[in-house]
C-alpha positions in Angstrom: 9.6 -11.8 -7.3 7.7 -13.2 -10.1 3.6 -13.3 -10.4 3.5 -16.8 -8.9 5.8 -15.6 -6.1 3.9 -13.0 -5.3 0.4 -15.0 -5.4 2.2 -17.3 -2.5 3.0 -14.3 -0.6 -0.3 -13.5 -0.6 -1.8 -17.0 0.5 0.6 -17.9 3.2 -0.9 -13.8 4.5 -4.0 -15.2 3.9 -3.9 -18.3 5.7 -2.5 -16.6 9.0 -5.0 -14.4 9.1 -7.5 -14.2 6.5 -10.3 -11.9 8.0 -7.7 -8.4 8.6 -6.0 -9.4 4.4 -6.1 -6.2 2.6 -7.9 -4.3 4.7 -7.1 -0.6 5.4 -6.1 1.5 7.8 -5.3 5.1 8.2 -4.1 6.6 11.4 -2.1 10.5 11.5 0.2 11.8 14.0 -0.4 14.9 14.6 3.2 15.6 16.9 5.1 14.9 13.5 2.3 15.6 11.1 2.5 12.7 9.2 0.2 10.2 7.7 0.0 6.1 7.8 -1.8 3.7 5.8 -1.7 0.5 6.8 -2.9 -2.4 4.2 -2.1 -5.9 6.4 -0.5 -8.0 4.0 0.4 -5.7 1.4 2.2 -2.4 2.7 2.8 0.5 5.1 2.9 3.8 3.4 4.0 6.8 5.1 3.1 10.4 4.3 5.5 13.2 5.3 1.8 15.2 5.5 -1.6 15.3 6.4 -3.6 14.3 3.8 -7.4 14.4 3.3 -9.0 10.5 4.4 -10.3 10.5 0.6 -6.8 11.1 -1.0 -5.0 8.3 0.3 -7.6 5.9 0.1 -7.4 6.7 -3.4 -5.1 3.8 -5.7 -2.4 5.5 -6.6 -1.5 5.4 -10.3 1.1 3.4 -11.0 0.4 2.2 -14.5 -0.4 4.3 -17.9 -2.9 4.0 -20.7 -1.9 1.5 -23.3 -3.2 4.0 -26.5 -1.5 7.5 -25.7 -3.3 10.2 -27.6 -6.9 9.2 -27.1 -8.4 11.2 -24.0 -11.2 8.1 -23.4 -8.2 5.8 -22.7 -7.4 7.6 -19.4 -10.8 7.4 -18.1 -10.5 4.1 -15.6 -13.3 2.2 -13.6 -12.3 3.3 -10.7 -10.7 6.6 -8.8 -6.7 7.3 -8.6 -4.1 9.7 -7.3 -1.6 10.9 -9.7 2.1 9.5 -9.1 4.0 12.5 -7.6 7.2 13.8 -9.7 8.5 15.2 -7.1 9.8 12.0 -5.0 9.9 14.1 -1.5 6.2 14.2 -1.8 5.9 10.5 -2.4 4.8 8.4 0.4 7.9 6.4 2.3 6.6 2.7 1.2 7.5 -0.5 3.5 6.3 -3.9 1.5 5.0 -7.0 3.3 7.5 -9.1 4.3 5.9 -12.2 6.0 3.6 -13.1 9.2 3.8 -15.7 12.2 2.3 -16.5 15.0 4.0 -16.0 18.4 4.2 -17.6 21.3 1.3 -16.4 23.1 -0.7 -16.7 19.8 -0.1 -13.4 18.4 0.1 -12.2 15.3 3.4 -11.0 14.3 3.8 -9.2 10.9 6.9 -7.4 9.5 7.7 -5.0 6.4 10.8 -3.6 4.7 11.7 -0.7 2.5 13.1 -1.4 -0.5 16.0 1.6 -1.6 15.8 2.2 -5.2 
């Protein structure tokens, strides 16, 4: 999907249901111990854990500093989480796939995994 694409996606989101758009949710199940963060519109992640309310509201960092060397060009405006080497500690990501409205006026939303 290219930028443009992807700013499309993100209107059509938008113009079903603007006021809930980015917004996010955590919710834990304690049966299987897992975590969920729910960001309408953008994705589901699910942690095989419980994690702290601060760490997974924290962006996780998914870029790296342009100038390697220099230890001011790691220091960001705002807060992340490290990107976890080990990939069975990485949350189980579902992407936005697109929202309607149903019959009765619901909204409907759906995501998919992508396999990598």
């Amino acid at each position: 999907m290219t930028t443009t694409e992807a700013l499309e996606h993100l209107l059509h989101t938008a113009k079903v249901d603007p006021h809930r758009l980015l917004q996010q949710t955590v919710c834990y199940d304690w049966w299987f111990s897992w975590t969920f963060s729910v960001s309408w519109g953008y994705a589901v992640q699910v942690f095989g854990n419980h994690m702290f309310l601060l760490d997974v509201l924290r962006a996780q960092q998914t870029f790296e500093p342009w100038r390697r060397g220099n230890p001011l060009a790691e220091a960001f405006n705002f807060d992340t989480r490290d990107h976890h080497m080990d990939p069975c500690r990485r949350p189980t990501v579902f992407f936005f796939n697109r929202a309607n409205f149903s019959r009765d006026g619901r909204i409907k939303s759906s995501y998919r995994g992508l396999i990598s």
